[in-house]
N, C-alpha and C positions, 0 to 999 in steps of 0.2 A: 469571730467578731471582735471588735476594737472599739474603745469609747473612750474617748476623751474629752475634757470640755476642761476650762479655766483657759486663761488669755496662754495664746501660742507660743513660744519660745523667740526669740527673734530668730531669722536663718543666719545657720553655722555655714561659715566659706568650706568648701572643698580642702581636706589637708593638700599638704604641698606633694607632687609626686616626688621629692627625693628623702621625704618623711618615711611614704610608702615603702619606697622602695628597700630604704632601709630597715624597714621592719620584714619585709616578704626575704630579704638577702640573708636575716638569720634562718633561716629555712631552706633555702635552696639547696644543699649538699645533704640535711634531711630526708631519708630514706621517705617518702611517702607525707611530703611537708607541706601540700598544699593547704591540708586540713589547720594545722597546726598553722600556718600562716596567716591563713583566713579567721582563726579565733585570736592570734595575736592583734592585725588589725583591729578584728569586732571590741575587743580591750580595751584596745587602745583608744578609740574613735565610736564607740556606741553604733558605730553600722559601717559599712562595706561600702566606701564612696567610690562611683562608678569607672573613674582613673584607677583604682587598684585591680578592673579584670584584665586591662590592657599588662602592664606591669605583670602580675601573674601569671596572665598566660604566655607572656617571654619569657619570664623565669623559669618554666616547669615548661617550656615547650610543649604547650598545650594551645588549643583552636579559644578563641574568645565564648562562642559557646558553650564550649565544654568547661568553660570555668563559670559562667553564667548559669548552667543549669545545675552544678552542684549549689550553689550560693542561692539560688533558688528554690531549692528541692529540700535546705534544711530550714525549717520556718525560728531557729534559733537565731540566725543571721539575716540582720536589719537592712534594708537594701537602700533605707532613706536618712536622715537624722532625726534620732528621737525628738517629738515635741512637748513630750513631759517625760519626770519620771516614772517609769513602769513597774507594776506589777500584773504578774500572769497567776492566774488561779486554774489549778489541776483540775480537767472534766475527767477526766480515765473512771471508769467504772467505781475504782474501790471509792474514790473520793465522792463522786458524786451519792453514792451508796448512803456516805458519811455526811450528808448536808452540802454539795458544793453549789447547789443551781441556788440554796436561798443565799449563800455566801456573792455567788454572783451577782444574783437581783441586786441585795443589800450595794455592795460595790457604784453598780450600774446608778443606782439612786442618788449616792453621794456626790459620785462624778458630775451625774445629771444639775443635779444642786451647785456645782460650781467649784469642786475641788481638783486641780488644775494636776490630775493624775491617768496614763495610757491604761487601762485596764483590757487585758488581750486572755486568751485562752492558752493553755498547753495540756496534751495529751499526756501525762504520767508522767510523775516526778522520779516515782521509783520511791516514794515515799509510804506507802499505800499504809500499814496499818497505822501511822499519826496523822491521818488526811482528816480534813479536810488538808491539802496541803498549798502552799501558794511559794512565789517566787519574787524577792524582793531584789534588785539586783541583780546578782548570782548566788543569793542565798537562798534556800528552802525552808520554810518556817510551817511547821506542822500546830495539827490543831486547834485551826483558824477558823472560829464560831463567825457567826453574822456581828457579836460585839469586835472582836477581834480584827476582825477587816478595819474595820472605822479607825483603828488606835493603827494600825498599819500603813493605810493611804493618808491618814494624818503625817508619821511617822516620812512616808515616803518625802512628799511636799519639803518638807524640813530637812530631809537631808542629801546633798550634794554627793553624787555617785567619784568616784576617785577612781582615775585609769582604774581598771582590772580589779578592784574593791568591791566589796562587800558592806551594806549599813547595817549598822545593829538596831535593830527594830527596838522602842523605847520599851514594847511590851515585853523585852526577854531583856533588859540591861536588868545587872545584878544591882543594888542599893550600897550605897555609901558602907564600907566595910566599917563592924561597929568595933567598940573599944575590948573587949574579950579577944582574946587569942587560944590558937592548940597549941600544943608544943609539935615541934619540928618534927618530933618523931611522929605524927601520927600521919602516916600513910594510906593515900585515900586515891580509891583508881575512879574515874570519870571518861565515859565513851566519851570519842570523838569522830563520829562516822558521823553523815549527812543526817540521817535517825535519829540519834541523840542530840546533833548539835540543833533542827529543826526546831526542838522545841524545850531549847536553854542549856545544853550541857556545859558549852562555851564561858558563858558566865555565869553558873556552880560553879565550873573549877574555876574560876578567878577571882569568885568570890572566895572560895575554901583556900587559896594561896593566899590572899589577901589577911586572912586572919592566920594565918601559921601553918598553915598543913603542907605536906609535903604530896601535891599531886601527882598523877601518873593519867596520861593519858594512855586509855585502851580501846578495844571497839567494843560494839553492842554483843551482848549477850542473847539477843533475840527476841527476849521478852520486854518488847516495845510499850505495851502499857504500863512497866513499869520507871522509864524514861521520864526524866535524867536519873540513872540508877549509879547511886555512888557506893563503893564498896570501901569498908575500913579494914585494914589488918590489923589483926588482934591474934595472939596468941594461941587461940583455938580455931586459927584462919577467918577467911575473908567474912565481915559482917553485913546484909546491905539497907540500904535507904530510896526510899522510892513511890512515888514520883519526888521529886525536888527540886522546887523552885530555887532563881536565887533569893527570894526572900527570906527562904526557909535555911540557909545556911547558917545565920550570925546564932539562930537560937538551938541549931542543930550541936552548933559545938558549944555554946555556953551552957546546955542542961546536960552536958557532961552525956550524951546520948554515945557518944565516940565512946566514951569509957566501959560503955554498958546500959548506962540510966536506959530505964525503959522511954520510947519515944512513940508518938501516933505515926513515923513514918517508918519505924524498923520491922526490916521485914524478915530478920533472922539468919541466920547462916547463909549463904549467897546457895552454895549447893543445894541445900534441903528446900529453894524456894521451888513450888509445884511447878512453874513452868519452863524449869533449868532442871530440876532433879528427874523427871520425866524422857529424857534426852538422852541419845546418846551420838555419842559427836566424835566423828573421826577425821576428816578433813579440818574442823571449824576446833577443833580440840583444845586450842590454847587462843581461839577470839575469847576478848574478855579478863584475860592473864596476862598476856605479855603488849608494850605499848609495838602497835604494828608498824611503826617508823623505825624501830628500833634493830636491826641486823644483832646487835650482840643480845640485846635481850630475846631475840630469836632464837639464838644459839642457845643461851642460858637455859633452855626450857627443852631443848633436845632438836628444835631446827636444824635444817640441813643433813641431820645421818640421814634421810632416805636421799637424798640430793648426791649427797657422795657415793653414797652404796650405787647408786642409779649412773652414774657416770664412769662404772667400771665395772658398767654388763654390757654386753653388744645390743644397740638398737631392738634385736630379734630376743633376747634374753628380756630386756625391760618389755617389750607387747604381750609376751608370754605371761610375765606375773602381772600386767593390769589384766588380761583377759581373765586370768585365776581370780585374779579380786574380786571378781564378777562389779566391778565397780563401772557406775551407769552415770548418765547425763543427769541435769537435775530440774531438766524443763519435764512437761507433759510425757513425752514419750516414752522416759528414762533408758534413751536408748544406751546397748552397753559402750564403753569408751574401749575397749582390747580391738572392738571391729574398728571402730574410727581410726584409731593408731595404727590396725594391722593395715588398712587401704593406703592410707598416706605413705605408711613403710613398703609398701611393694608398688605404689605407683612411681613410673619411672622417671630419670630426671637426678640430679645433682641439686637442685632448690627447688624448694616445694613451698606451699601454700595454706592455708588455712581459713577458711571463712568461716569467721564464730559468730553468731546471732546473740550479742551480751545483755540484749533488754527486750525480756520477756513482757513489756507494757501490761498492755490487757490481754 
């Protein structure tokens, strides 16, 4: 269900089809570019104007249905022009779990009252333990109380969506960075996965650059309640701080907390924290240590020796040691991954296939 109320947008003309087209033509030599083409448009254009199934389905020689019923079938993809700004609020179990239907109500109320915002559902952000979780844009902004909504759809109203952009919602902007600085040297790591950036990691670390420190972004560590978790290096390794606002930055480094000073947010040695020291991590080993954009800081950390070693075993040599690994799927069924590999390795054929089901929703 969809609510919108405040005076309609006036109607947007149809882009040009050699706009279209131009955007669908970076895609076409694109192994598998439909997709990618149809998000480039939605981008570009806020929805899927009906001159681009034509257009797509000559480029991808494909039947006009068949490009109407994938465009159909994903409810991400607008098939009209938006007539307000949108925000979608997560129903999927964990959120609703978490407060999502009074978040909605709250929403639906506002709207009702005359604040000129699309208010729409979506089924799991992939957010689940910061939910309630909602979607501003293209952003995801986690732990969205019934106050919280209201500073949001305000937030929305005000701000003007930019091709393929992102807003930063007023309630996670860091504050005017104050007169104290770190020194350069202090080195401080801040997730940047969807998790942490939901709900401000984004501006912590820009707040923390802003006053001297020398950032690093990393991903989450897992332990989500304690998000935005900033870690310092310090001599006797990593320190951490958590949760953190950007508010709580200017006075994070000005009471010397980075140094040592005791603080209400430190939470001690990053490893000996209970819900990290409890773990043990063999895939996920270096989330949290090393920035995951980063290929040499990859390397630096021991990345790629099983990549090499694996590229100079036979096919039949590598199924044999993941089946020894006894190493398993990481859905429900923990099915093992030696049989997956051994099936695909003996079914016949010169190119093969793989269908991976990557979001486990609800």
């Amino acid at each position: 269900m969809t609510a919108v109320a405040g005076r309609s947008a006036a109607p947007q003309p149809d882009p040009a089809p050699d706009t279209i087209r131009s955007i669908v033509g970076a895609h076409v030599r694109q192994r598998g570019g439909l997709l990618p083409a149809l998000h480039a448009l939605h981008d570009a254009f806020g929805w899927i104007p009906p001159a681009a199934i034509a257009i797509l389905a000559d480029a991808f020689n494909l039947s006009r249905a068949e490009v109407h019923g994938i465009v159909s079938f994903y409810a991400d993809f607008r098939v009209e022009p938006p007539r307000a700004p949108q925000i979608r609020i997560c129903r999927g179990e964990a959120c609703q779990a978490r407060g999502a239907r009074a978040v909605r109500a709250r929403a639906d109320a506002i709207v009702a009252a005359g604040t000129a915002v699309e208010v729409a559902d979506v089924f799991c952000l992939g957010n689940c333990a910061l939910g309630p979780s909602v979607l501003v844009a293209d952003r995801v902004v986690g732990r969205v109380d019934v106050a919280a909504i209201a500073a949001l759809l305000l937030d929305a109203t005000a701000t003007s969506r930019p091709a393929g952009g992102s807003p930063t919602p007023a309630s996670l902007s860091a504050p005017p960075a104050a007169s104290v600085g770190a020194s350069r040297s202090t080195r401080v790591s801040v997730p940047a996965d969807t998790a942490a950036r939901s709900v401000g990691a984004d501006e912590v670390a820009a707040a923390l650059g802003d006053l001297g420190c020398t950032v690093v972004r990393t991903g989450s560590r897992g332990a989500f309640g304690l998000e935005p978790l900033v870690e310092v290096d310090t001599p006797n390794g990593r320190v951490g701080f958590g949760p953190v606002t950007p508010a709580d930055v200017a006075e994070l480094v000005g009471s010397g907390a980075f140094d040592g000073a005791p603080h209400p947010l430190g939470l001690g040695p990053v490893d000996a924290i209970a819900e990290i020291a409890g773990q043990t991590r063999v895939t996920f080993a270096r989330v949290g240590i090393v920035d995951p954009r980063s290929p040499a800081d990859h390397e630096a950390h021991g990345g790629l020796v099983g990549l090499r070693r694996a590229l100079a075993m036979t096919p039949a040599e590598v199924v044999a040691e993941i089946a020894a690994s006894g190493l398993r799927g990481r859905g429900g069924a923990a099915f093992p991954a030696g049989i997956k590999w051994q099936t695909v390795l003996d079914a016949p054929g010169t190119e093969k296939h793989v269908c991976c089901n990557a979001d486990e929703g609800d």
